[in-house]
N, C-alpha and C positions, 0 to 999 in steps of 0.2 A: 609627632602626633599624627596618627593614621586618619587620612577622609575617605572616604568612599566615592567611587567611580562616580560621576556622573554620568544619567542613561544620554546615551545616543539619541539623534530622531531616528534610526535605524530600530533601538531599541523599545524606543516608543512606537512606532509600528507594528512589531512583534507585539507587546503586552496587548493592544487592545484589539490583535488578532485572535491573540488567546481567551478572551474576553467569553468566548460564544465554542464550550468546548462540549456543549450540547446543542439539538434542535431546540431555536426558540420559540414557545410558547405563543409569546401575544403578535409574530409575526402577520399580519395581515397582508393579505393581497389583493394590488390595487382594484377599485368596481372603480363600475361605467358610470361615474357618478355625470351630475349636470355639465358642469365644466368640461369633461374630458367629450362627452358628448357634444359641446358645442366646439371643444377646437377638432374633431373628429370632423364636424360636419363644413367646416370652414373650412380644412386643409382640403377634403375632396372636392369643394366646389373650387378651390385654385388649378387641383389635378385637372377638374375639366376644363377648366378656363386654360390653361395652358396647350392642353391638347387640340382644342378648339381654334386656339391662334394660330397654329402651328398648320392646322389644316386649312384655316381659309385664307394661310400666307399672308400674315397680318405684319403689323410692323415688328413684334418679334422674331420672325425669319427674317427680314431684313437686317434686325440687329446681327442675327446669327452673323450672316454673311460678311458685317462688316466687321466684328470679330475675329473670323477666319483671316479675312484681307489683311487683318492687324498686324499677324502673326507674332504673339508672346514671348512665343521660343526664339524669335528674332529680335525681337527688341531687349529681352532680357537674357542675354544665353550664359551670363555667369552663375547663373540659378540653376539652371540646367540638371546636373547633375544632383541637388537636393532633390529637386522634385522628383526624379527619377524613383528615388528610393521613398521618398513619402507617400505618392501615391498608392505603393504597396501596403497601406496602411487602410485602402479598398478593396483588395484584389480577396477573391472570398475564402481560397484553401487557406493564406497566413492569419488572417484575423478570425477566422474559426478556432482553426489551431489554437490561437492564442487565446480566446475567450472561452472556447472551451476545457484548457489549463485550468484555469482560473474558478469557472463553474464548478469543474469536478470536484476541485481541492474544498469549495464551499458546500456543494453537498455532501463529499466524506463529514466534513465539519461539521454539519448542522443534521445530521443523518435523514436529511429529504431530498428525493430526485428533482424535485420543483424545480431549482436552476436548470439544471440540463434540459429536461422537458422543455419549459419555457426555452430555452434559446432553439432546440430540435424544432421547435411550432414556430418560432418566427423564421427560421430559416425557408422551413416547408412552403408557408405562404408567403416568402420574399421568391423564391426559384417560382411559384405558381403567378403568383399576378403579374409581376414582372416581365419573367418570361415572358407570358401568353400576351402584354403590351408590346415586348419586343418584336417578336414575331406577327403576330396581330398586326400594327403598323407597317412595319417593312422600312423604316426609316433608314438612310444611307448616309454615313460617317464622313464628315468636313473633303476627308482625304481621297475619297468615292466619289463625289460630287460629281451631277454631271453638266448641269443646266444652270448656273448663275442666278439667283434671285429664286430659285425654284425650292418646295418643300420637302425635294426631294423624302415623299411619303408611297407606300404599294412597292418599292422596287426592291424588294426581295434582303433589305439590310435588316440589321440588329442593333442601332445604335439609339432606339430614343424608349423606353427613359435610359439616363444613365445608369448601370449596372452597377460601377463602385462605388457611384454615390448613393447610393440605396443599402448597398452592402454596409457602405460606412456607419449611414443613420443606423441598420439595425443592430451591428454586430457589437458597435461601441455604445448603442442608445438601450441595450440589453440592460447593459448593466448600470443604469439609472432606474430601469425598471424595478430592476431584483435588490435593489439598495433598502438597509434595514430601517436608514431614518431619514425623516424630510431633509435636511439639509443636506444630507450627502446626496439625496434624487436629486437637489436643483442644482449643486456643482458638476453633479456625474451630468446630467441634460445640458446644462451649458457646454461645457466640454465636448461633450458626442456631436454637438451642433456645429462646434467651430470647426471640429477634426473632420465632417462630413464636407461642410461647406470647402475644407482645404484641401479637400480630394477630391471633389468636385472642381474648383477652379484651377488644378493640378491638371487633372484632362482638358480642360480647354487651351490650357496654356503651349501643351503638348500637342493640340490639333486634332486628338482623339472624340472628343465629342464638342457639341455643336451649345450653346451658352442655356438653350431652352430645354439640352437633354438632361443639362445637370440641376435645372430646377425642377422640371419633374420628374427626376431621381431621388432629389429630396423629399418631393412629395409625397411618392409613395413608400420610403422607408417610413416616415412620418407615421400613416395611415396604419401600416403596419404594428407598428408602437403604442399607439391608441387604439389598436383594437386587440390588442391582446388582453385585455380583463376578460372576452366574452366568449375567449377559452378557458378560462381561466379551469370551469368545472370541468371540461377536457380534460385539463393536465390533472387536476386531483384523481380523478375515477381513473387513469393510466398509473399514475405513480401507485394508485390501491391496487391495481391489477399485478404490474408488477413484481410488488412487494411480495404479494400473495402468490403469484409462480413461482418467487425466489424461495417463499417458505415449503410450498409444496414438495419442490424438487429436495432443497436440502432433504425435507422427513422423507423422501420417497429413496434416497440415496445412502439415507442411514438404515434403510429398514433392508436395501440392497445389501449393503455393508454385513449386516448379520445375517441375515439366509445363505451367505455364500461361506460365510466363513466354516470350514471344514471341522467334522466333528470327530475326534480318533478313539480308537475302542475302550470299550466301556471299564473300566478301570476298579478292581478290586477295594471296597471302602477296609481298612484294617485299623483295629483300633490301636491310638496309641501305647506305644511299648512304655513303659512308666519303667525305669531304672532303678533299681533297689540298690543300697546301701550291700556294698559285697562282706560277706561275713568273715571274719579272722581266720586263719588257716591255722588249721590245727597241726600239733604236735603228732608226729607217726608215734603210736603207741606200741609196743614194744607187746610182745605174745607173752603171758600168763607164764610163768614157770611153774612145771608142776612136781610137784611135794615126791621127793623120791621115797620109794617105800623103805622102811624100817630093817625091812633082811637084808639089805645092802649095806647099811652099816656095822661098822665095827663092833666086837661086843667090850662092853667094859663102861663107865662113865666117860662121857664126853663132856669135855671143856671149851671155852671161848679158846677163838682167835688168838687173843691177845696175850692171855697165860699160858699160851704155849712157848717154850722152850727153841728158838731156832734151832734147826736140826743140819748139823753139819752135813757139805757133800759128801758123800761116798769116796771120791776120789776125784782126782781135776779130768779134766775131759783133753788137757794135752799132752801130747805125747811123750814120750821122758826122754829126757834131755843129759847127757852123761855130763855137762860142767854144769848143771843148772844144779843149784841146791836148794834145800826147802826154807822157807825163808824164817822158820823157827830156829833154826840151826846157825851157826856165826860160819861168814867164809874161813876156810882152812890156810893158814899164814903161807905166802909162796916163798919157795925158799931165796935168800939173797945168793946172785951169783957172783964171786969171787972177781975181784977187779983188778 
């Protein structure tokens, strides 16, 4: 008795990716509802509150410091070499790369650039606030340090907020955003949170950043994430704009296409030759004999053909022969010769 395969989780993956082998429909995307505005307004007063500490060298630079003193990578260096490779799980060219896979394959899929937009706009405003905090600040990395207990703040570094940990919130908290239905947004958000948090506590571990750059690292990847609904009309009127170069060029390309194509001389129209049935070949006909006149004839009645009398030859036409005899006549007895 024949069963049939049982599907794979492999295979179950595949089916309800196929699921959506169009743009859907009742897809909405996220608004600034009350909620998202009030954790919006609570994560930036943490931003400042951090920033704040940091500058009036509160007891969280202290912590920092005693952190450093700890040294992670010292007390735990069998780890060592995971973290190494985890971390990369911040760093922004791999997890672009990769989320940007990922996007594309969903907008061929759903034939809207939404994805990609949306991830291009958080990128754009993670390199701008960021940055401009990095720099802005001037904060200087565990490993720079110069003064003991100090905030080391103004002196010309890049290290607060954390970079990969903001990279992490946005790159992997993207795609909680762009998720079709609630339950996958609050798996995908839980997830992006732990993997940021663990690449955030990844550099500290490493000595790369300082325990307060990687909370507000967090913070502004956060900010980032919640305030992406109030692009949202952004990313529509781009993706229309888009769309709408793409269609111009194509018609402006095909119209190239025909004006160029070469036109060769003008071509005599003839009408079709219709084939006729070829007609029987005739017999060669044979020229009229004509009626010989009557003085040429013989005088006397004339008879058929047939009731004529065959008329012996004259004579044989070869030559005479001295033993030859006529074959009327009996051969002449040769004499017998004597024995």
């Amino acid at each position: 008795m024949r069963t049939e395969r049982k599907p794979t989780r492999l295979d179950r993956v595949f089916a309800r990716l196929d699921r959506e082998p169009e743009r859907p429909e009742l897809l909405d995307a996220p608004e600034m509802s009350r909620h998202r505005l009030a954790l919006f307004a609570g994560t930036l007063a943490f931003y400042l509150a951090i920033v704040w500490a940091v500058v009036i060298t509160s007891w969280l630079v202290r912590l920092d410091w005693q952190v450093m003193f700890f040294r992670p990578y010292q007390q735990w260096p069998e780890i060592h070499a995971f973290v190494d490779y985890y971390v990369v799980l911040g760093q922004r060219g791999p997890t672009a790369v990769m989320v940007a896979a990922w996007l594309g394959w969903r907008s061929w899929r759903q034939h809207t650039l939404r994805p990609l937009l949306a991830l291009g706009v958080s990128l754009l405003l993670l390199n701008i606030t960021v940055g401009a905090a990095k720099y802005g600040m001037g904060r200087l990395g565990p490993h720079y340090a110069t003064t003991i207990g100090a905030n080391e703040m103004w002196l010309g570094g890049d290290i607060f907020p954390s970079g990969h940990t903001a990279n992490a919130v946005v790159t992997w908290g993207i795609l909680a955003y762009l998720a079709s239905t609630h339950r996958a947004r609050r798996w995908l958000s839980a997830l992006s949170a732990v993997t940021s948090l663990g690449v955030g506590m990844s550099t500290v571990y490493l000595g790369t950043h300082w325990l307060s750059d990687v909370l507000l690292g967090w913070a502004a990847g956060l900010l980032i994430l919640l305030a992406l609904p109030w692009f949202e009309p952004l990313i529509s009127r781009a993706e229309t704009g888009i769309l709408g170069l793409r269609d111009r060029w194509l018609a402006r390309r095909g119209r190239r296409r025909t004006a160029r194509r070469p036109l060769g001389p003008p071509v005599a129209v003839t009408p079709p030759v219709v084939e006729r049935p070829e007609a029987p070949a005739r017999e060669p006909v044979a020229a009229p004999r004509t009626a010989r006149s009557p003085a040429h004839l013989a005088p006397g009645p004339h008879t058929a053909r047939s009731d004529r009398a065959p008329a012996a030859p004259a004579g044989s036409r070869r030559p005479p022969h001295a033993d030859r005899h006529p074959r009327s006549s009996a051969p002449a007895a040769r004499p017998l010769s004597g024995g």
